[in-house]
PDBQT receptor file of N, H, CA, C and O in Angstrom, charges set to zero:
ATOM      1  N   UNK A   1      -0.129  -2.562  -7.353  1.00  0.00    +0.000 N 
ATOM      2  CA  UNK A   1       0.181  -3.675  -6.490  1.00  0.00    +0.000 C 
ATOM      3  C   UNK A   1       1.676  -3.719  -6.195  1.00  0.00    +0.000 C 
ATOM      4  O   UNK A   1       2.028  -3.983  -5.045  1.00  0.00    +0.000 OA
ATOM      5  N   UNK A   2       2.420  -3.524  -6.970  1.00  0.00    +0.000 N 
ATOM      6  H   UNK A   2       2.134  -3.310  -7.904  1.00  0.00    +0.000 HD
ATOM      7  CA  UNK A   2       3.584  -3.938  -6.888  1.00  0.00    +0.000 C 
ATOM      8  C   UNK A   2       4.258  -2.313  -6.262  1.00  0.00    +0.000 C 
ATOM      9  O   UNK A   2       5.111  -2.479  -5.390  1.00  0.00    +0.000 OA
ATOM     10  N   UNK A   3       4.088  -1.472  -6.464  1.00  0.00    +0.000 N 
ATOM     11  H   UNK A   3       3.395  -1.337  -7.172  1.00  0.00    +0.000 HD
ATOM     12  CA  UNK A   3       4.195   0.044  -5.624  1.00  0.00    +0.000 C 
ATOM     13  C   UNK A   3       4.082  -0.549  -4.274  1.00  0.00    +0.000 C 
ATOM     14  O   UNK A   3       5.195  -0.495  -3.751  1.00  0.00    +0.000 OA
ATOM     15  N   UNK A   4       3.364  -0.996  -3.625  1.00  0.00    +0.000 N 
ATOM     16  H   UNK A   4       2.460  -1.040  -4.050  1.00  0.00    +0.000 HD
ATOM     17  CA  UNK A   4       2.455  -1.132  -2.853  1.00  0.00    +0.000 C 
ATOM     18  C   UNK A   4       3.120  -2.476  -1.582  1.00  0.00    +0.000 C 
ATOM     19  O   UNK A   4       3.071  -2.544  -0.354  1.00  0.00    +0.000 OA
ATOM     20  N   UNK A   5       3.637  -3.276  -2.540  1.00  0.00    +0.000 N 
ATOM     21  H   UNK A   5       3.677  -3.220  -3.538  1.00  0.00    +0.000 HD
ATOM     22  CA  UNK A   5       4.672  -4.447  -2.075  1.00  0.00    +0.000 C 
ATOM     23  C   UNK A   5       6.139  -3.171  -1.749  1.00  0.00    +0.000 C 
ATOM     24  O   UNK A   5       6.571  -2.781  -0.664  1.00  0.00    +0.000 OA
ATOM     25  N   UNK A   6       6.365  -2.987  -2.464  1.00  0.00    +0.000 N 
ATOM     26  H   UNK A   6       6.014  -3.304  -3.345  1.00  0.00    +0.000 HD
ATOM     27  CA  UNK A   6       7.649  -2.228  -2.243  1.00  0.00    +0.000 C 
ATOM     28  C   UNK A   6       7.427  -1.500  -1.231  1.00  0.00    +0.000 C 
ATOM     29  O   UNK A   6       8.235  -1.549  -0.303  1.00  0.00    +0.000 OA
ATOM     30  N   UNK A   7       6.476  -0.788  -1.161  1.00  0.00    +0.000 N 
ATOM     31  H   UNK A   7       5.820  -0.748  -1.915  1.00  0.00    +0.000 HD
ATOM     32  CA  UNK A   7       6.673   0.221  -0.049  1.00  0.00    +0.000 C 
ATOM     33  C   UNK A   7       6.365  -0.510   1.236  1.00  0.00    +0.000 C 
ATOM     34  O   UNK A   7       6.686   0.088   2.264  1.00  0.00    +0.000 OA
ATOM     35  N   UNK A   8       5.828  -1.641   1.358  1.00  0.00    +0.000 N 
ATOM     36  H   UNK A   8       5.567  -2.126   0.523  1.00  0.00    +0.000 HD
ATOM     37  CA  UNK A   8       5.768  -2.583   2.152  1.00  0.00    +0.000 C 
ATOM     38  C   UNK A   8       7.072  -3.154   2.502  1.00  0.00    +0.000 C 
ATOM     39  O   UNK A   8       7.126  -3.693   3.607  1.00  0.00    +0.000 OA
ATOM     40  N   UNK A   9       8.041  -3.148   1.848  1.00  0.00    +0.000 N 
ATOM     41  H   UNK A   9       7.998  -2.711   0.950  1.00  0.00    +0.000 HD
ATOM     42  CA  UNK A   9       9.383  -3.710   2.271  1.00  0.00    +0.000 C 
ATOM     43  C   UNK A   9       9.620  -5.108   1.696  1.00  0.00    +0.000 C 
ATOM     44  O   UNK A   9      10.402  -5.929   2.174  1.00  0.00    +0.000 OA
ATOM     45  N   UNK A  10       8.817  -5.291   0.563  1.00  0.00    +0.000 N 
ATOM     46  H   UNK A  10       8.181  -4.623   0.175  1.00  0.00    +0.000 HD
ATOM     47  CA  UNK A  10       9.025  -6.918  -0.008  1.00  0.00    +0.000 C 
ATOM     48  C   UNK A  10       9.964  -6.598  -0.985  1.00  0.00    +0.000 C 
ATOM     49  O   UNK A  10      10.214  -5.752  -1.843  1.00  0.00    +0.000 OA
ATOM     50  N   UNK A  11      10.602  -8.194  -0.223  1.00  0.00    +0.000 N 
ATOM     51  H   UNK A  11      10.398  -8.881   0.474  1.00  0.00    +0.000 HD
ATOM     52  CA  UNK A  11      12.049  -8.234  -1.785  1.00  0.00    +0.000 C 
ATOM     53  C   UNK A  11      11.676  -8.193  -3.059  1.00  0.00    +0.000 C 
ATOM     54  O   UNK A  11      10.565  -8.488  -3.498  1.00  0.00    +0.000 OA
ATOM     55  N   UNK A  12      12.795  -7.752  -3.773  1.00  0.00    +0.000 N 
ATOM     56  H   UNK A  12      13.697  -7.512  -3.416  1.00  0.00    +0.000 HD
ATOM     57  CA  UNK A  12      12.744  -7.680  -5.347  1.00  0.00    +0.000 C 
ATOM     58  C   UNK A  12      12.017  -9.188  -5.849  1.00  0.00    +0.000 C 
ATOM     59  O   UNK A  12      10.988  -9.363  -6.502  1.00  0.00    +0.000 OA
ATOM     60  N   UNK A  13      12.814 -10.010  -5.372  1.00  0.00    +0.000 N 
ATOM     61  H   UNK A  13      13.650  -9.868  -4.842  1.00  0.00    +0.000 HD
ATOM     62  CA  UNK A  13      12.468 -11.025  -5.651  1.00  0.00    +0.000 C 
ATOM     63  C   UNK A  13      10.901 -11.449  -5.535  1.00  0.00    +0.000 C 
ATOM     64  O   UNK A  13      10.192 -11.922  -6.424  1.00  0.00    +0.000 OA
ATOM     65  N   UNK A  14      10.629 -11.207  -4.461  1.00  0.00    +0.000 N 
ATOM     66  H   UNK A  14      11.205 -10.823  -3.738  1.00  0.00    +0.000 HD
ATOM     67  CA  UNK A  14       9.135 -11.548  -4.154  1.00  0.00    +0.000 C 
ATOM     68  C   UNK A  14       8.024 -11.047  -4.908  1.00  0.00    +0.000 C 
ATOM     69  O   UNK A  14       7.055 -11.661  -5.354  1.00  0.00    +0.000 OA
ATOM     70  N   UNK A  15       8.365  -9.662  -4.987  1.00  0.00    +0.000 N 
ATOM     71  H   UNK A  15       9.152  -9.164  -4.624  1.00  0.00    +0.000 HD
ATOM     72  CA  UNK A  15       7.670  -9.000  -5.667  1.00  0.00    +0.000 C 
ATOM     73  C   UNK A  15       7.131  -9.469  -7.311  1.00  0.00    +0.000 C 
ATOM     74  O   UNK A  15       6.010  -9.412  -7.816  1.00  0.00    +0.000 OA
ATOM     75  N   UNK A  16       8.549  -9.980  -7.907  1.00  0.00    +0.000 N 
ATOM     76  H   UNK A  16       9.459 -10.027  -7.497  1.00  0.00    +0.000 HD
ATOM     77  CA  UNK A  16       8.416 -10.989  -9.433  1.00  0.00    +0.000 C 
ATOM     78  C   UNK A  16       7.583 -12.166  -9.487  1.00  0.00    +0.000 C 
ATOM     79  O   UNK A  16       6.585 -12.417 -10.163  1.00  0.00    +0.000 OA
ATOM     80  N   UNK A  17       8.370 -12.987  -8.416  1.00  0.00    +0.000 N 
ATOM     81  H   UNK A  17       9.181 -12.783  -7.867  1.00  0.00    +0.000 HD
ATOM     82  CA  UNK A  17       7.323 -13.702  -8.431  1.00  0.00    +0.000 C 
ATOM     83  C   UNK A  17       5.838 -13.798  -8.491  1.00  0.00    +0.000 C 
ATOM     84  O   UNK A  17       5.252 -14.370  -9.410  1.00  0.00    +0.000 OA
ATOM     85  N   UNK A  18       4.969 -12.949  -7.011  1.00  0.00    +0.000 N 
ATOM     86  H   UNK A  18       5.446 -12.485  -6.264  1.00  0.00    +0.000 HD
ATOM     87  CA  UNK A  18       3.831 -12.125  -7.590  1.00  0.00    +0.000 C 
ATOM     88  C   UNK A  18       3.294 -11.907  -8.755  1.00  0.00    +0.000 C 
ATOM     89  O   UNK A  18       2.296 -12.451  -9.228  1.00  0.00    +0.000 OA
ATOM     90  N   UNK A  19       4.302 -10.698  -9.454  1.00  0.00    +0.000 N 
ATOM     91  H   UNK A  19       5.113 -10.256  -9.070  1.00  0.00    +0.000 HD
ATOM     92  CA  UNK A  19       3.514 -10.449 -10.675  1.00  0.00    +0.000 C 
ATOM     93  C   UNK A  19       4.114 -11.302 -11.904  1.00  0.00    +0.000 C 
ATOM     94  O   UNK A  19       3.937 -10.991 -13.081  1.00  0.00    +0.000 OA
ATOM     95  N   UNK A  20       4.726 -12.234 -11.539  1.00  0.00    +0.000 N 
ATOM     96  H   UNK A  20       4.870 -12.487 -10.582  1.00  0.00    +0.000 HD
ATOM     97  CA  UNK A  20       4.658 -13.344 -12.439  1.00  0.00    +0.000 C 
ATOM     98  C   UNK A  20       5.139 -13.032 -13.950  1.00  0.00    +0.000 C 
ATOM     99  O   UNK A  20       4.748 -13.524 -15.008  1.00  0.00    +0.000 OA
ATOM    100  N   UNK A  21       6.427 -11.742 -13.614  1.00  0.00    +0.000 N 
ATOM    101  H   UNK A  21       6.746 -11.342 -12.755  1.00  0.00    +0.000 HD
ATOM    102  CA  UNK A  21       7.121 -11.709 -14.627  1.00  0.00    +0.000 C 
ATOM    103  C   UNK A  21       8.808 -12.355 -14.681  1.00  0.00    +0.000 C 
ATOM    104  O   UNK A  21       9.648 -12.498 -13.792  1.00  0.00    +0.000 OA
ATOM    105  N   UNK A  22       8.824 -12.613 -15.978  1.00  0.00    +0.000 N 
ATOM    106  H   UNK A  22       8.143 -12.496 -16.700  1.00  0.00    +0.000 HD
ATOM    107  CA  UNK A  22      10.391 -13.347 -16.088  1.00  0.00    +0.000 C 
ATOM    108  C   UNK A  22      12.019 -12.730 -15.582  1.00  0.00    +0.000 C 
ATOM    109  O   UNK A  22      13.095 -13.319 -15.474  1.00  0.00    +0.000 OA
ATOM    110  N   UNK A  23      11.627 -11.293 -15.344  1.00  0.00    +0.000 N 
ATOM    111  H   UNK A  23      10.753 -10.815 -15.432  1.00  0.00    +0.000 HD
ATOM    112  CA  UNK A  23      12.824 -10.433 -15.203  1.00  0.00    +0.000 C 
ATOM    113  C   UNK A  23      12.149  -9.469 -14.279  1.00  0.00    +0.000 C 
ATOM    114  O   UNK A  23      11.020  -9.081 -14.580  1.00  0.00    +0.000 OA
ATOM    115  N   UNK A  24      12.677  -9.078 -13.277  1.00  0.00    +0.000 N 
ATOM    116  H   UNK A  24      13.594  -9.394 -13.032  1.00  0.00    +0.000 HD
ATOM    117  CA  UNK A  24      12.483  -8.093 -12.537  1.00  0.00    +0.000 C 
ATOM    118  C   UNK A  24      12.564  -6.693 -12.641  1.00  0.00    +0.000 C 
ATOM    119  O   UNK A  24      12.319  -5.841 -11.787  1.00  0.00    +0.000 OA
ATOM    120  N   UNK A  25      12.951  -6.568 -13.832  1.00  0.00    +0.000 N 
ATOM    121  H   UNK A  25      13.150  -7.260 -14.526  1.00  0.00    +0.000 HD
ATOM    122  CA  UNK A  25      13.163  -5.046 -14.623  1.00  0.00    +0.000 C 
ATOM    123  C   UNK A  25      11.453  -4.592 -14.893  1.00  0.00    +0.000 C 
ATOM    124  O   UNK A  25      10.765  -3.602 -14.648  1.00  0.00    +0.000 OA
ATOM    125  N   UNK A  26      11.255  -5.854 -15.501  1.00  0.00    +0.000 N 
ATOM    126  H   UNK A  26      11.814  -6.659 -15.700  1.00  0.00    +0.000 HD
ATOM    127  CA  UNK A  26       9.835  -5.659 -15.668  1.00  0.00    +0.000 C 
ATOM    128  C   UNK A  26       9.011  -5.247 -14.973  1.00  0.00    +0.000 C 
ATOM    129  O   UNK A  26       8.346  -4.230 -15.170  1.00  0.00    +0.000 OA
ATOM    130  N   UNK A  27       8.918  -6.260 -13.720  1.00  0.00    +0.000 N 
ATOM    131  H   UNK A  27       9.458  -7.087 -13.560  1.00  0.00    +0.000 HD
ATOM    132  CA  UNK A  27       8.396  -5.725 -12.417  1.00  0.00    +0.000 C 
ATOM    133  C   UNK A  27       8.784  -4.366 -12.146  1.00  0.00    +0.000 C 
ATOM    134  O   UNK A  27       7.785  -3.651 -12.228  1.00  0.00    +0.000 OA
ATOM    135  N   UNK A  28       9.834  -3.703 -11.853  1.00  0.00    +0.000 N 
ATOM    136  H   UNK A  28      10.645  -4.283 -11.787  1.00  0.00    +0.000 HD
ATOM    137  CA  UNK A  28      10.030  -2.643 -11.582  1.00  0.00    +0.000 C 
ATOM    138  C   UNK A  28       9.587  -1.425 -12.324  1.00  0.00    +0.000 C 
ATOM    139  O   UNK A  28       9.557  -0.362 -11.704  1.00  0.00    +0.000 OA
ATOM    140  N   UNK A  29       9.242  -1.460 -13.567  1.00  0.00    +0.000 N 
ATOM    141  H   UNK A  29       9.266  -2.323 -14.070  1.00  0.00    +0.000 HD
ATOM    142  CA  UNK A  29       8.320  -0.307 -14.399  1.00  0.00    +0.000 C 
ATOM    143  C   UNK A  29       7.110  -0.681 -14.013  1.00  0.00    +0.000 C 
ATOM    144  O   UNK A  29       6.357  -0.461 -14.962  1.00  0.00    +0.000 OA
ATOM    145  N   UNK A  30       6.463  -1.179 -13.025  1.00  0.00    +0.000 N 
ATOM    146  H   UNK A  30       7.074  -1.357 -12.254  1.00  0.00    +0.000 HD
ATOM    147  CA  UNK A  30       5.008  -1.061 -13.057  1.00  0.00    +0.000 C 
ATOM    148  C   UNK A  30       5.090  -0.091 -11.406  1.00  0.00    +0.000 C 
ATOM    149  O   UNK A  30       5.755  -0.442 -10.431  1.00  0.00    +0.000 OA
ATOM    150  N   UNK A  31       4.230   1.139 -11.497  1.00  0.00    +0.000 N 
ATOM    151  H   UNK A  31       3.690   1.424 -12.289  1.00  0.00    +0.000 HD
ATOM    152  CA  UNK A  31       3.791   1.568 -10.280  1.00  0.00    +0.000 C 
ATOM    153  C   UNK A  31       2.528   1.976 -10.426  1.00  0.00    +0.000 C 
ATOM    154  O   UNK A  31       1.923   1.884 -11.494  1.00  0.00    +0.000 OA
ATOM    155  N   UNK A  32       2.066   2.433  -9.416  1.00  0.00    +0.000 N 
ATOM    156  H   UNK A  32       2.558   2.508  -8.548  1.00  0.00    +0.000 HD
ATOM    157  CA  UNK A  32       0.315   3.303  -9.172  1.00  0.00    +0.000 C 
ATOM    158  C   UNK A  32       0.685   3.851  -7.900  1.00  0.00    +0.000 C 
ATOM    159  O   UNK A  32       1.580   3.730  -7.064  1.00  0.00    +0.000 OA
ATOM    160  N   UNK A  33      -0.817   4.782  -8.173  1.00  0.00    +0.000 N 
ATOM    161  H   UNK A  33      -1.544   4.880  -8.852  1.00  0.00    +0.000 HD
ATOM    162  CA  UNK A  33      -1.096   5.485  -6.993  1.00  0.00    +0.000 C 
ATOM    163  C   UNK A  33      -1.831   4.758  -5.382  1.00  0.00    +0.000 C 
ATOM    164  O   UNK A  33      -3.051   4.783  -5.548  1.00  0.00    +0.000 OA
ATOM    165  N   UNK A  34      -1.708   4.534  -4.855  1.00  0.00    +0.000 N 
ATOM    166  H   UNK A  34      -0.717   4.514  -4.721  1.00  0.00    +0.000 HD
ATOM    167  CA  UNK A  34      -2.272   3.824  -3.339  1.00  0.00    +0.000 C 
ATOM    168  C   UNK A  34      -3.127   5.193  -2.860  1.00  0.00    +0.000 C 
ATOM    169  O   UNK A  34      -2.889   6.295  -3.354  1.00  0.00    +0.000 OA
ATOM    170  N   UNK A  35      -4.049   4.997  -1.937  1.00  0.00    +0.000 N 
ATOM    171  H   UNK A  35      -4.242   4.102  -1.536  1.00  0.00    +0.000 HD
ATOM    172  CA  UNK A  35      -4.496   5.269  -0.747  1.00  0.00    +0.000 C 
ATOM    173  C   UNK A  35      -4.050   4.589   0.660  1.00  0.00    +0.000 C 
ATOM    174  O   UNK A  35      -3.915   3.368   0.727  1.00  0.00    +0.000 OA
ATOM    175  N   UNK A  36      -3.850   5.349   1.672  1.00  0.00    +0.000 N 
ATOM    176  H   UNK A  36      -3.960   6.342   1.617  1.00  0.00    +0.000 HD
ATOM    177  CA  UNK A  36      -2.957   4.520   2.701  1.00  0.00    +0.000 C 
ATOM    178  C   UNK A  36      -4.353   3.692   3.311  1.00  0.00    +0.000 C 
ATOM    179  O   UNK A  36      -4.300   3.137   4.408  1.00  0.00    +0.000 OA
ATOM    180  N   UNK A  37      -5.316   3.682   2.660  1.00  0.00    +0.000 N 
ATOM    181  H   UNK A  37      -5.359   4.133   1.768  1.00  0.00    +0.000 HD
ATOM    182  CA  UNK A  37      -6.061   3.135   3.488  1.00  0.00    +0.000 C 
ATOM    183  C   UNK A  37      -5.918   1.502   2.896  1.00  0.00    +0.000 C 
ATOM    184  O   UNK A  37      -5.750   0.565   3.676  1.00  0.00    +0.000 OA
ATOM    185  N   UNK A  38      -6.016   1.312   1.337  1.00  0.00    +0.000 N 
ATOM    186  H   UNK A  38      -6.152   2.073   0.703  1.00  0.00    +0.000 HD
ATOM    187  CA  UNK A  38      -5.430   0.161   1.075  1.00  0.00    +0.000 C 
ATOM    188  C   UNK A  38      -4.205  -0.623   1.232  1.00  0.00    +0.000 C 
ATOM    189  O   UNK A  38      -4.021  -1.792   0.895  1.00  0.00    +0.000 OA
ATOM    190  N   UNK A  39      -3.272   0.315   1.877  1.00  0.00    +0.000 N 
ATOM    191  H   UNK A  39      -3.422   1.265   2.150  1.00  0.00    +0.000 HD
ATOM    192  CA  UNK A  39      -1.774  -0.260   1.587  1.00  0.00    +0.000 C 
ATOM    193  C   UNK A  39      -1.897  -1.779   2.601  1.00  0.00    +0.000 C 
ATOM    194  O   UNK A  39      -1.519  -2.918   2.327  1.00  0.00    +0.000 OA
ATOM    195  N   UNK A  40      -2.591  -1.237   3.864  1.00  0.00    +0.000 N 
ATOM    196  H   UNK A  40      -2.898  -0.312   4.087  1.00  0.00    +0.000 HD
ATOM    197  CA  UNK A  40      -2.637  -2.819   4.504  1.00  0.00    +0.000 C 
ATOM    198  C   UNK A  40      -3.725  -4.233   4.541  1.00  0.00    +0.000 C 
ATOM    199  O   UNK A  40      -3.834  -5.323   5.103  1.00  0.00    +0.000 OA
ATOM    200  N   UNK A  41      -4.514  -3.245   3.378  1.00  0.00    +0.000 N 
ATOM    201  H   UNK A  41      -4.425  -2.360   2.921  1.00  0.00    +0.000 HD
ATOM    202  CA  UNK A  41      -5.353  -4.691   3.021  1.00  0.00    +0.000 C 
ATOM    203  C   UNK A  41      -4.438  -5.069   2.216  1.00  0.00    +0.000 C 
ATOM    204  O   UNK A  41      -3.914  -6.131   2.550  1.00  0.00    +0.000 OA
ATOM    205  N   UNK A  42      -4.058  -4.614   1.307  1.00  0.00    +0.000 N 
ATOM    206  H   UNK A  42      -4.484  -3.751   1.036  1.00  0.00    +0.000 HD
ATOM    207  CA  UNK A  42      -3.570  -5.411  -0.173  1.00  0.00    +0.000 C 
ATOM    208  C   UNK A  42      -2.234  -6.324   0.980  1.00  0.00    +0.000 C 
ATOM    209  O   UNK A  42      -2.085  -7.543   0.899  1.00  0.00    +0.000 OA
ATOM    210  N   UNK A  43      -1.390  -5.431   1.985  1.00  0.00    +0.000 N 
ATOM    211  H   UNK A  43      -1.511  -4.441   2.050  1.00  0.00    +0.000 HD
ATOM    212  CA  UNK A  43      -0.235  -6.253   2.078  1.00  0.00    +0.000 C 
ATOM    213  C   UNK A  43      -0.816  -7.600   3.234  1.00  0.00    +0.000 C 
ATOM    214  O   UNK A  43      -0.182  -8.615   3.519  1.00  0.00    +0.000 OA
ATOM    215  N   UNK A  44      -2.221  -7.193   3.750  1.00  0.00    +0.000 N 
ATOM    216  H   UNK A  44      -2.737  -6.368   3.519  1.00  0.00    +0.000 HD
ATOM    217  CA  UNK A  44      -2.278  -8.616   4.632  1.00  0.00    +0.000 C 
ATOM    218  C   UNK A  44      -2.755  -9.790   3.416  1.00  0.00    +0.000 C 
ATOM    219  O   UNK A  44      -2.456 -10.980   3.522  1.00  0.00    +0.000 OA
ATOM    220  N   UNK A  45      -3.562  -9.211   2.233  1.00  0.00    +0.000 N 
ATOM    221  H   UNK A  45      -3.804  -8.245   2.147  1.00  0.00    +0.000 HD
ATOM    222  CA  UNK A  45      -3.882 -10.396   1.135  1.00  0.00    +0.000 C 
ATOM    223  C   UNK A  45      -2.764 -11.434   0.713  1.00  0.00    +0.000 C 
ATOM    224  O   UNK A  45      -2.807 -12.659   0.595  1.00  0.00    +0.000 OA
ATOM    225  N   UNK A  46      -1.605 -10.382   0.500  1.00  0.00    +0.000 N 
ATOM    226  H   UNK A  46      -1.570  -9.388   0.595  1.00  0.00    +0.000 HD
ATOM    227  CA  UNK A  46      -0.438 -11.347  -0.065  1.00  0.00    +0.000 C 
ATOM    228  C   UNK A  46       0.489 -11.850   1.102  1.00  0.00    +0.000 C 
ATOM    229  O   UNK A  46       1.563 -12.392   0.842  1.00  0.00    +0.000 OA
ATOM    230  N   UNK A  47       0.100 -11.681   2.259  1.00  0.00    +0.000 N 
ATOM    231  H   UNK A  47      -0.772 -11.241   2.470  1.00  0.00    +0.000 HD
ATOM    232  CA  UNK A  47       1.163 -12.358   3.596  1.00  0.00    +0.000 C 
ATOM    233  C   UNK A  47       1.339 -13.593   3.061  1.00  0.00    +0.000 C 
ATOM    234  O   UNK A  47       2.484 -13.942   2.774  1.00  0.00    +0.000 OA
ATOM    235  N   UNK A  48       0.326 -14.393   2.854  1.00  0.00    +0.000 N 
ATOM    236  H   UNK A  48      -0.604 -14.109   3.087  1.00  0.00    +0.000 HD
ATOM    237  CA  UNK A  48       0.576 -15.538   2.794  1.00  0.00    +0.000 C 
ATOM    238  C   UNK A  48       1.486 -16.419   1.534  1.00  0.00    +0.000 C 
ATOM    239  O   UNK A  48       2.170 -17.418   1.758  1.00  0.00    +0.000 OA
ATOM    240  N   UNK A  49       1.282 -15.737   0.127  1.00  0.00    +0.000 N 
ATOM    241  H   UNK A  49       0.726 -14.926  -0.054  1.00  0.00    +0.000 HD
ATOM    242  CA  UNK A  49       2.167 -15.998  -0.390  1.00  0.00    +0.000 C 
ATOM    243  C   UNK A  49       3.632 -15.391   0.185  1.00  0.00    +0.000 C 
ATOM    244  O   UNK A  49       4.429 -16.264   0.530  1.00  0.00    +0.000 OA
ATOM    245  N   UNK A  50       4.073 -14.001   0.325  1.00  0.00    +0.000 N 
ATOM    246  H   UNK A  50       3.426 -13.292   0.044  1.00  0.00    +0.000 HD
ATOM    247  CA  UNK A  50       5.128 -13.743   1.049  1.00  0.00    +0.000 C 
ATOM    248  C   UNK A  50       5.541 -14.936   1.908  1.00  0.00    +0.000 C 
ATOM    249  O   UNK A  50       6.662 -15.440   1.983  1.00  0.00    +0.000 OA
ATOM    250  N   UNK A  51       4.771 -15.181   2.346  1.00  0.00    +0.000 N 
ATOM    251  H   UNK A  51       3.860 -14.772   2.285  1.00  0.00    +0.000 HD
ATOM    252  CA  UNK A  51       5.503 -16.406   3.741  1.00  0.00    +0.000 C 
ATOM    253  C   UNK A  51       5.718 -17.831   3.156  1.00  0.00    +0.000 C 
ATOM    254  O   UNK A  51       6.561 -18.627   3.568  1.00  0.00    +0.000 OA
ATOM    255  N   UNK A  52       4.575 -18.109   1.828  1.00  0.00    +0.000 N 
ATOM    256  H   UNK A  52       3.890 -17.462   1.493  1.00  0.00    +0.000 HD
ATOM    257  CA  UNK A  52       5.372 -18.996   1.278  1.00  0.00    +0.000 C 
ATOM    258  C   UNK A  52       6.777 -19.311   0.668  1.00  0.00    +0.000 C 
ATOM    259  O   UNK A  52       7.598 -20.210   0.855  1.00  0.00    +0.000 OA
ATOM    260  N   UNK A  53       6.698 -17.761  -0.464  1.00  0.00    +0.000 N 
ATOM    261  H   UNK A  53       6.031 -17.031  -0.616  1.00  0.00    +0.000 HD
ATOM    262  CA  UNK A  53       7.947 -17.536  -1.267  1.00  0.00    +0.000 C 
ATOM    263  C   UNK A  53       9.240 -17.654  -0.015  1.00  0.00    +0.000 C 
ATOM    264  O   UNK A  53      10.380 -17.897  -0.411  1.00  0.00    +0.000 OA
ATOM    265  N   UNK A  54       8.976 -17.464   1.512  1.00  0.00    +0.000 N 
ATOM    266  H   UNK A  54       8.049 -17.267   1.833  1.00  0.00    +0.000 HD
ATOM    267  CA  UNK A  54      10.323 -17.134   1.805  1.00  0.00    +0.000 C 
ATOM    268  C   UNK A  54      10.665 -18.668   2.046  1.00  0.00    +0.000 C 
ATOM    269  O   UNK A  54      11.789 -18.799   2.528  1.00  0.00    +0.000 OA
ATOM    270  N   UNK A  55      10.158 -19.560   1.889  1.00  0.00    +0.000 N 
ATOM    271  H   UNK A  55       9.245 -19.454   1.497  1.00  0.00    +0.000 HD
ATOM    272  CA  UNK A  55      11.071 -21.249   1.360  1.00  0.00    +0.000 C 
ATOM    273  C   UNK A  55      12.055 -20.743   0.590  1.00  0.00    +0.000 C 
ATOM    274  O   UNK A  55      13.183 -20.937   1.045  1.00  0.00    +0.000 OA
ATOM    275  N   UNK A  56      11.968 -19.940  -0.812  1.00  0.00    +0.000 N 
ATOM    276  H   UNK A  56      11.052 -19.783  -1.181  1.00  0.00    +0.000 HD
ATOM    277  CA  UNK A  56      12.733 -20.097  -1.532  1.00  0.00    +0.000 C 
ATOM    278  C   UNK A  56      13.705 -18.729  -1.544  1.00  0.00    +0.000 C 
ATOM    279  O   UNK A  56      14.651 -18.465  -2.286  1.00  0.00    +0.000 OA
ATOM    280  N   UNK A  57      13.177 -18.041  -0.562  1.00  0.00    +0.000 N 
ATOM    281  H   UNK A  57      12.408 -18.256   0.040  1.00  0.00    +0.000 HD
ATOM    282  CA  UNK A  57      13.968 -16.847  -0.835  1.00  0.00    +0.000 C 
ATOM    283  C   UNK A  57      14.619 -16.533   0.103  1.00  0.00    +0.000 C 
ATOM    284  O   UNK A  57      14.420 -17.232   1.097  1.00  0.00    +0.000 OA
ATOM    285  N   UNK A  58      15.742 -15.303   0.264  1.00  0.00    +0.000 N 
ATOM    286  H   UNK A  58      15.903 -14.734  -0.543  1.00  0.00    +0.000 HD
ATOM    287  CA  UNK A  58      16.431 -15.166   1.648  1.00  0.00    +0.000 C 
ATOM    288  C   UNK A  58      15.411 -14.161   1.563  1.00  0.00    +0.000 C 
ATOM    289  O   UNK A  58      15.445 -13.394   0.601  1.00  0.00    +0.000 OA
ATOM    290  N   UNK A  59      14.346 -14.032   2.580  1.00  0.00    +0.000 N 
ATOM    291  H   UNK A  59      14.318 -14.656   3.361  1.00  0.00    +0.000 HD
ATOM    292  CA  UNK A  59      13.518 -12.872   3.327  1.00  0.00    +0.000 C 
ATOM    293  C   UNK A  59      13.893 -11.975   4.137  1.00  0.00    +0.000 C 
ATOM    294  O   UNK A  59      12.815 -11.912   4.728  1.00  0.00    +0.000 OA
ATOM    295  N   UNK A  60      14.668 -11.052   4.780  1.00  0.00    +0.000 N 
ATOM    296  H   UNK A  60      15.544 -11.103   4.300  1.00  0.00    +0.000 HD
ATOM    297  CA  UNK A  60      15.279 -10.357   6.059  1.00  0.00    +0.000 C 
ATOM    298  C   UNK A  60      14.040 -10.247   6.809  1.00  0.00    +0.000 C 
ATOM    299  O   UNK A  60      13.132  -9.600   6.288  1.00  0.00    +0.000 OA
ATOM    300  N   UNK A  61      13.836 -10.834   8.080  1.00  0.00    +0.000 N 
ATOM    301  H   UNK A  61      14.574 -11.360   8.504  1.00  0.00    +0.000 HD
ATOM    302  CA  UNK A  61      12.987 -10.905   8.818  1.00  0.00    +0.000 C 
ATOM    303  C   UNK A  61      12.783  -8.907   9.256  1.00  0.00    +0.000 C 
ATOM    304  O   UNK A  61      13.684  -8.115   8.982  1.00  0.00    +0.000 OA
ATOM    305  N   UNK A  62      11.406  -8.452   9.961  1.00  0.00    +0.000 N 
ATOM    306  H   UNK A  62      10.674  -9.095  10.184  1.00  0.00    +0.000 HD
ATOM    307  CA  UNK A  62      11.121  -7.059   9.860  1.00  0.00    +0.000 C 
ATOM    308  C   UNK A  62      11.092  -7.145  11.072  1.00  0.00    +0.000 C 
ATOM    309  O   UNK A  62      10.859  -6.149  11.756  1.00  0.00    +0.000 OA
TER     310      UNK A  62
């Protein structure tokens, strides 16, 4: 999941939040393998949190 956000272009930040760890280091040792066929289900599932988190986050618009 979090491979998967990244290669999607989601902030560090966002990405933590997500996986709902305390430090982003953390987040960052987790990867997997994708199929490109999932990369845009999984990233339309989490749009909506993405679009929440960017209340709190600076987002760079794409």
């Amino acid at each position: 999941m979090i491979t998967m956000l990244r290669d999607g272009g989601v902030a560090p930040g966002i990405m933590q939040l997500i996986a709902g760890h305390a430090s982003y280091r953390t987040t960052a040792t987790y990867s997997s393998h994708h199929t490109p066929a999932q990369r845009p289900l999984f990233l339309d599932a989490v749009q909506p949190i993405v679009t929440a988190a960017s209340l709190l986050f600076d987002i760079p618009k794409s």
